[in-house]
Backbone as JSON Lines, residues from 0, in Angstrom:
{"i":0,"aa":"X","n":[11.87,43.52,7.9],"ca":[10.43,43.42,7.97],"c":[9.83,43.15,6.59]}
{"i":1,"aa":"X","n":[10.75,43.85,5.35],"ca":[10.04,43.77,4.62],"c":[10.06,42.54,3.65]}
{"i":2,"aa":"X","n":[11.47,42.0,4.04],"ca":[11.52,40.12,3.8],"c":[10.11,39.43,4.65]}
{"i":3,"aa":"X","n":[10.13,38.94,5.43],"ca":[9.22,38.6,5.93],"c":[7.57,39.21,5.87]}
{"i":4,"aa":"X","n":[7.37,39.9,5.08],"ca":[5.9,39.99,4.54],"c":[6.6,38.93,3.17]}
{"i":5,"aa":"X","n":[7.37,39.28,2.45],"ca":[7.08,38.8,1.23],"c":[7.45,37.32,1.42]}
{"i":6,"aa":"X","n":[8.02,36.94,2.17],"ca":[8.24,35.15,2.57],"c":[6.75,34.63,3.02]}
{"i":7,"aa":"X","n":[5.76,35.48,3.97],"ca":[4.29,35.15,4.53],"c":[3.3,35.42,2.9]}
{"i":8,"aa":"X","n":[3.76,36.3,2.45],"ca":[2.7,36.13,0.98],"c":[3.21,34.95,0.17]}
{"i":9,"aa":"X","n":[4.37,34.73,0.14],"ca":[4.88,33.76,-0.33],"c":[4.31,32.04,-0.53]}
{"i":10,"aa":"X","n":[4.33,32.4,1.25],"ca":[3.5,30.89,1.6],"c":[2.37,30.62,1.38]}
{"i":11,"aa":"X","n":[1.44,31.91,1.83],"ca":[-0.06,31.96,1.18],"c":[0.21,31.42,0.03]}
{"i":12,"aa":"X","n":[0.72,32.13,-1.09],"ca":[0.42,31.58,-2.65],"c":[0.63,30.07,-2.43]}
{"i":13,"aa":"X","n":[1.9,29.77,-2.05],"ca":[2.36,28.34,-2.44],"c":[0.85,27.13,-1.59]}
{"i":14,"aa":"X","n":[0.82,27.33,-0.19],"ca":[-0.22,26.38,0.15],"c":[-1.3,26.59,-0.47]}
{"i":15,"aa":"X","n":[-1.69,27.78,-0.87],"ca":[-2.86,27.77,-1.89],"c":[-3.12,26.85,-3.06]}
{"i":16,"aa":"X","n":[-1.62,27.47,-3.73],"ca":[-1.79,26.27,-4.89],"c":[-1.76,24.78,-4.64]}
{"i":17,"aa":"X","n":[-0.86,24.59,-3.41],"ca":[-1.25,22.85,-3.1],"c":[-2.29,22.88,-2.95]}
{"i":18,"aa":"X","n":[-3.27,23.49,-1.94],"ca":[-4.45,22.73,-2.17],"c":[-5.54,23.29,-2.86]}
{"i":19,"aa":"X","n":[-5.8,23.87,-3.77],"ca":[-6.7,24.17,-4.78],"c":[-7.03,22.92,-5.31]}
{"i":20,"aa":"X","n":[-8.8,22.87,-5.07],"ca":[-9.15,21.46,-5.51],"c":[-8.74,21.29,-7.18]}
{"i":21,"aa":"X","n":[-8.87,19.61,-7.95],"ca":[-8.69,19.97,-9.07],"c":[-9.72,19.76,-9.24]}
{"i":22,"aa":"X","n":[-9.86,19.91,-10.88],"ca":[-11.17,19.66,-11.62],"c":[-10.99,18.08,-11.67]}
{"i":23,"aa":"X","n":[-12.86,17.33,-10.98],"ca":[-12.18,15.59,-11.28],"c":[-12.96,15.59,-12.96]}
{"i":24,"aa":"X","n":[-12.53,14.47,-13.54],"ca":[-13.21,13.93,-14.45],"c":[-14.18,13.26,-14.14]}
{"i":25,"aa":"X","n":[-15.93,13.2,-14.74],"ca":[-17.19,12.21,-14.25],"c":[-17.27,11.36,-15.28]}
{"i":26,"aa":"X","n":[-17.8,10.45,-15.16],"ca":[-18.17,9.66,-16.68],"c":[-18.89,10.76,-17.38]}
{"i":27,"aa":"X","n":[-19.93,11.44,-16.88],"ca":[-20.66,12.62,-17.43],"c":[-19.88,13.29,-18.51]}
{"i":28,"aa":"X","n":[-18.48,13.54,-18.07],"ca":[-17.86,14.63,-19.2],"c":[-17.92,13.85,-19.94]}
{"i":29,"aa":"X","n":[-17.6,12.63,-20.01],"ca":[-16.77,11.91,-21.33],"c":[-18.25,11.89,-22.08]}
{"i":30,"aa":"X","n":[-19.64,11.11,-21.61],"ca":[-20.72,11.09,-22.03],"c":[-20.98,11.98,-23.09]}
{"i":31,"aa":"X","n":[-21.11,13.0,-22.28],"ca":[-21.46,14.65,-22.8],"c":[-20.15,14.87,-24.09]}
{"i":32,"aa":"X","n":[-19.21,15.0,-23.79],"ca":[-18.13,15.28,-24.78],"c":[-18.4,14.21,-25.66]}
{"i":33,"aa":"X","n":[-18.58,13.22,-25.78],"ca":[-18.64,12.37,-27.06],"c":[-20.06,12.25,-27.5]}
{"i":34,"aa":"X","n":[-21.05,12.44,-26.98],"ca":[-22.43,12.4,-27.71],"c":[-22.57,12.82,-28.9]}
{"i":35,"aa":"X","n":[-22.26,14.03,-29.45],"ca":[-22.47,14.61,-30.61],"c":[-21.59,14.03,-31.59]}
{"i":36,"aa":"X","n":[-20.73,12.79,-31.43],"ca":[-19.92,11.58,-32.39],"c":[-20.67,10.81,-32.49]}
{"i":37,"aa":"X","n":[-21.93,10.65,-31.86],"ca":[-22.27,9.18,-32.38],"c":[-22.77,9.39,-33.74]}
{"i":38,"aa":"X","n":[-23.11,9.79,-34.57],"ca":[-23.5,9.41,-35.8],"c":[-22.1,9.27,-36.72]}
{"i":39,"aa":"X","n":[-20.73,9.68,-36.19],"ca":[-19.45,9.74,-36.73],"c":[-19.05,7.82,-36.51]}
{"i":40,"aa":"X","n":[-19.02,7.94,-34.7],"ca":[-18.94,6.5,-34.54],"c":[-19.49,5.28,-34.74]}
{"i":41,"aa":"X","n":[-20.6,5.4,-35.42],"ca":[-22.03,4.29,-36.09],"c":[-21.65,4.28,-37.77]}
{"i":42,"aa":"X","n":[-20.6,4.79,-38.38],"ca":[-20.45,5.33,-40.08],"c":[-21.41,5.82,-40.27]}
{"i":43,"aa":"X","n":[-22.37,6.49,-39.55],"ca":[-23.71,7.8,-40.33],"c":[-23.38,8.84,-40.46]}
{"i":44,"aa":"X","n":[-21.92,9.62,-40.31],"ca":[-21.96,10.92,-41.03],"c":[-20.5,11.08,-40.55]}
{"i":45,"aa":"X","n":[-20.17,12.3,-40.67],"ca":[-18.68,13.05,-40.34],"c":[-18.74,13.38,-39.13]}
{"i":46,"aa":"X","n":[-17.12,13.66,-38.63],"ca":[-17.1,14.56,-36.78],"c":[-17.18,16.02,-37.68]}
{"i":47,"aa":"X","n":[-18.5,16.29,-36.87],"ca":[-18.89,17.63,-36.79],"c":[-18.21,18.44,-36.08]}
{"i":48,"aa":"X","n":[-18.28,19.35,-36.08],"ca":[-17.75,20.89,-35.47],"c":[-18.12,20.37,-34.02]}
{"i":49,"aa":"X","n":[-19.2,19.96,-33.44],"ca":[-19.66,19.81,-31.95],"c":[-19.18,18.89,-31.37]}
{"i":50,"aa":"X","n":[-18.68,17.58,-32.72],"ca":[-18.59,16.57,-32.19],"c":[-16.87,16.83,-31.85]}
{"i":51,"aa":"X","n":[-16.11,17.4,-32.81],"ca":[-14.88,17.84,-32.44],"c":[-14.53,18.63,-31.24]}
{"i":52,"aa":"X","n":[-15.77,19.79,-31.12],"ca":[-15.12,20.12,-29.79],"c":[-15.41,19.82,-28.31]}
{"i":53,"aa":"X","n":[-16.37,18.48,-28.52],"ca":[-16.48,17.57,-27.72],"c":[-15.01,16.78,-27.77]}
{"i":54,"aa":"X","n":[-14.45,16.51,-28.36],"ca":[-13.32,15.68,-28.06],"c":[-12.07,16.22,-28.19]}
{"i":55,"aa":"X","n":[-12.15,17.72,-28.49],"ca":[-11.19,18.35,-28.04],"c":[-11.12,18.98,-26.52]}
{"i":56,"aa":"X","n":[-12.29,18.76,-25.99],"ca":[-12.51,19.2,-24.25],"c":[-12.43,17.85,-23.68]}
{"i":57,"aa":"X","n":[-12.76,16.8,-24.36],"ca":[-12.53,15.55,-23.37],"c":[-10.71,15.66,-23.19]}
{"i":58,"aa":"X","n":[-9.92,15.7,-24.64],"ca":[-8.23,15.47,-24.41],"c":[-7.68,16.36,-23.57]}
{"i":59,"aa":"X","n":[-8.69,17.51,-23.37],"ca":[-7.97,18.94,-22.03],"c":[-8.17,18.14,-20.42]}
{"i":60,"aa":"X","n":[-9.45,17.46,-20.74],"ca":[-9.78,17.15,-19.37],"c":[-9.31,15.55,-19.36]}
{"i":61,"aa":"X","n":[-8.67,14.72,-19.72],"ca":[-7.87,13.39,-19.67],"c":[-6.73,14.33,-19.95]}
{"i":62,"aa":"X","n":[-5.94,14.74,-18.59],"ca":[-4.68,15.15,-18.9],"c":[-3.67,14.58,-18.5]}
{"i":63,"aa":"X","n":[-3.84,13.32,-17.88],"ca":[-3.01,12.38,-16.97],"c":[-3.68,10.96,-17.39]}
{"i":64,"aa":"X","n":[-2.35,10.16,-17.1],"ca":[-2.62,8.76,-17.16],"c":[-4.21,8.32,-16.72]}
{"i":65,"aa":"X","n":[-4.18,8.32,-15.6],"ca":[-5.71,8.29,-14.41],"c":[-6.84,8.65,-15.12]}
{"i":66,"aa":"X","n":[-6.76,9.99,-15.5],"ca":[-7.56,10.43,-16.08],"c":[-8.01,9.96,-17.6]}
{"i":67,"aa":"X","n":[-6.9,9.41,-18.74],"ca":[-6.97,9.12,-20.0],"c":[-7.56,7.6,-19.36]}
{"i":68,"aa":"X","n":[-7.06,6.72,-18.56],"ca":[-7.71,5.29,-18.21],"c":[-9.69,5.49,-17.85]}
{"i":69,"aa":"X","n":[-9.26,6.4,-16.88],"ca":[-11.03,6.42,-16.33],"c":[-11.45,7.06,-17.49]}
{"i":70,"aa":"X","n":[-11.45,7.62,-18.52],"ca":[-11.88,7.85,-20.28],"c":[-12.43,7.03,-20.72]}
{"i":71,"aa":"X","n":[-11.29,5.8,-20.52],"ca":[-11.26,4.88,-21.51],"c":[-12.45,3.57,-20.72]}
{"i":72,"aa":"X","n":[-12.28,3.37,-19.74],"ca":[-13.39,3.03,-19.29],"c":[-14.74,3.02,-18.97]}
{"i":73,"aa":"X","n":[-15.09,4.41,-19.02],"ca":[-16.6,4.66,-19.22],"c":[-16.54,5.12,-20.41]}
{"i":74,"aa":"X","n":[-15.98,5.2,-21.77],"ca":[-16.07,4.68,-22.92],"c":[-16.47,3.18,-23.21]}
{"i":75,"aa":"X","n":[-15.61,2.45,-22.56],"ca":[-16.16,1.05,-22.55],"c":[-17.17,0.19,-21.82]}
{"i":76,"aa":"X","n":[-17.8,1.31,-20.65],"ca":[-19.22,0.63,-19.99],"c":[-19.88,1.83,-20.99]}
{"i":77,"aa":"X","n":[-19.82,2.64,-21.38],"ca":[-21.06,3.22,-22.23],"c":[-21.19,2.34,-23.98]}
{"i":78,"aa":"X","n":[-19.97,1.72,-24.35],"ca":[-20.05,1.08,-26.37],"c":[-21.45,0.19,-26.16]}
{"i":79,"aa":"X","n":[-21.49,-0.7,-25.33],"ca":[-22.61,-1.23,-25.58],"c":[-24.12,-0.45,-25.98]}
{"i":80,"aa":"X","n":[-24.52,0.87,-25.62],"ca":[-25.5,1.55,-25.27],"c":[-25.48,2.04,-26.81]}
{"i":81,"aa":"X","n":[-24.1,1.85,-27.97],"ca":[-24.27,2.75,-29.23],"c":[-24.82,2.02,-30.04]}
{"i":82,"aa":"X","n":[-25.65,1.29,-30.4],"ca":[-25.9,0.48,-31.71],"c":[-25.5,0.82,-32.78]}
{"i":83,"aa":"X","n":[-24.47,0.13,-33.25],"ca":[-24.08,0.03,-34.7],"c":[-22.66,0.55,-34.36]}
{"i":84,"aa":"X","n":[-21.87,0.77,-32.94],"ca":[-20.68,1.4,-33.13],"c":[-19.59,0.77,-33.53]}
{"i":85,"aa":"X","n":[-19.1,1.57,-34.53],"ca":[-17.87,0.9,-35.42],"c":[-16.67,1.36,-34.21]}
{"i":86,"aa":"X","n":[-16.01,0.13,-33.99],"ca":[-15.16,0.37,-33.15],"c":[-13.43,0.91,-33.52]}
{"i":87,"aa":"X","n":[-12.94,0.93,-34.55],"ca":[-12.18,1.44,-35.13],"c":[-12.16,2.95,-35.64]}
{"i":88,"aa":"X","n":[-13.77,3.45,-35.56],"ca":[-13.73,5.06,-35.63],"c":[-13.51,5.0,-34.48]}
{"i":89,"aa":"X","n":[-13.28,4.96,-33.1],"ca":[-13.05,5.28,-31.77],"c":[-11.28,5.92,-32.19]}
{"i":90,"aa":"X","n":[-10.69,5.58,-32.9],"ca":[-9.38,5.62,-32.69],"c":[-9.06,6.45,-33.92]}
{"i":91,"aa":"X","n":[-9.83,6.51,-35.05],"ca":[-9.65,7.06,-36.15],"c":[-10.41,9.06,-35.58]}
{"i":92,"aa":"X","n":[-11.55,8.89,-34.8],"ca":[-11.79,10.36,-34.43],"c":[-10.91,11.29,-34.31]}
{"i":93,"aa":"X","n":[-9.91,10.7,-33.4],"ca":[-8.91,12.08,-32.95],"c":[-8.49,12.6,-33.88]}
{"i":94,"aa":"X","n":[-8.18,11.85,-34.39],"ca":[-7.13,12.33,-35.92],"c":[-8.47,13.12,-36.9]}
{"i":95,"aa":"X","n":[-9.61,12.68,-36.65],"ca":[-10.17,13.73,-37.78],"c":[-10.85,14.49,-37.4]}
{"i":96,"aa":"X","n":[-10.24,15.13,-35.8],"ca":[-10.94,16.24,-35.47],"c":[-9.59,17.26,-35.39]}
{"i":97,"aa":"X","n":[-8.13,16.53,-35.91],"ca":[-6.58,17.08,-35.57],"c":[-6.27,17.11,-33.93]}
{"i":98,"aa":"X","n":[-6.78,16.31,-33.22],"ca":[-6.42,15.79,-31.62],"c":[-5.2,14.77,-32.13]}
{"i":99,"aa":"X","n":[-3.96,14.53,-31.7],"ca":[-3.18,13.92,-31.91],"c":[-3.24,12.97,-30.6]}
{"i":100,"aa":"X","n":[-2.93,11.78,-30.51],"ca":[-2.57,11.16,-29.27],"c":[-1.62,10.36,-29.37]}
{"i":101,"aa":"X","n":[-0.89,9.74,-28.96],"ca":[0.68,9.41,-28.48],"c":[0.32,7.85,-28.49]}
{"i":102,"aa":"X","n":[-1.42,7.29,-28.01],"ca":[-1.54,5.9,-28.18],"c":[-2.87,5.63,-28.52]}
{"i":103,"aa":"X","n":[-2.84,4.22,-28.59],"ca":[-3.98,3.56,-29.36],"c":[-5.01,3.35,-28.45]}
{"i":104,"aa":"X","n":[-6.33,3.69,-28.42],"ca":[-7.52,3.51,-27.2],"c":[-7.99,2.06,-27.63]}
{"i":105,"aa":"X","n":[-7.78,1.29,-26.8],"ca":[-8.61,-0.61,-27.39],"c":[-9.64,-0.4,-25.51]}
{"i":106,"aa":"X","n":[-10.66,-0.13,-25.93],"ca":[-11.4,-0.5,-24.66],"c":[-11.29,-1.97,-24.34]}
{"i":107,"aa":"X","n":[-10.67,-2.57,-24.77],"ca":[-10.22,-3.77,-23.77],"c":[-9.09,-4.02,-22.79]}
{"i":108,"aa":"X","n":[-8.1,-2.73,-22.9],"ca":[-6.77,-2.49,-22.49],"c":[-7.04,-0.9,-21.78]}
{"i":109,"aa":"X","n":[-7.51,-0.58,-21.07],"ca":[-7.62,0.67,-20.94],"c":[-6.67,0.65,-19.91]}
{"i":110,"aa":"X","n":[-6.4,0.1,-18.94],"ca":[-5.53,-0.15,-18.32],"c":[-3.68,0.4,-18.66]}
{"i":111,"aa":"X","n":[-3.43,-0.35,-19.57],"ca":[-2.61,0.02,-20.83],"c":[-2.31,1.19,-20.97]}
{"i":112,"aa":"X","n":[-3.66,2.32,-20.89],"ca":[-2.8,3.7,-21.7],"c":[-2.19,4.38,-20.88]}
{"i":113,"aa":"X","n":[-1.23,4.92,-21.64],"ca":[-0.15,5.73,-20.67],"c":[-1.04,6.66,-20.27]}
């Protein structure tokens, strides 16, 4: 009897965890997480403390391919909206907030990132 409670709690946990919704990514996060860069991404000042931990919550929440692509894409329907954005700080940020990434973001290839 007392196998079979712990095989029925068992299953609870496990189908639970299959279906526990996930968290999706919106363009919103990425928006929100990178706003406080734009004066970093225009050359008007440094990544701030806000602006870093804006883009240290965007790299938690792009934790998958899918997720780092749909990033990189409403990154690239929002560049037009930055006036003056230097497009080479896009790639130089991570590194000067100590976010490491494994590849190069070209909003023309978003497709591309692993």
């Amino acid at each position: 009897m007392k196998g079979l409670v712990v095989s029925l709690l068992l299953l609870v946990v496990m189908t639970y965890a299959m279906f526990e919704p996930c968290q999706a990514l919106t363009c919103q996060d990425v928006t929100t997480s990178l706003a406080p860069c734009a004066n970093y991404l225009t050359g008007k000042g440094t990544a701030t403390q806000q602006c870093c931990g804006g883009v240290r919550k965007l790299n938690g929440l792009a934790n998958n391919t899918a997720n780092r692509r749909f990033a990189c894409n409403c990154m690239k329907d929002n560049a037009g909206r930055l006036k003056g954005l230097r497009y080479e700080r896009i790639n130089q940020l991570p590194g000067q907030c100590g976010v490491g990434l494994s590849f190069t973001i070209d909003l023309n290839k978003c497709n591309s990132i692993p």
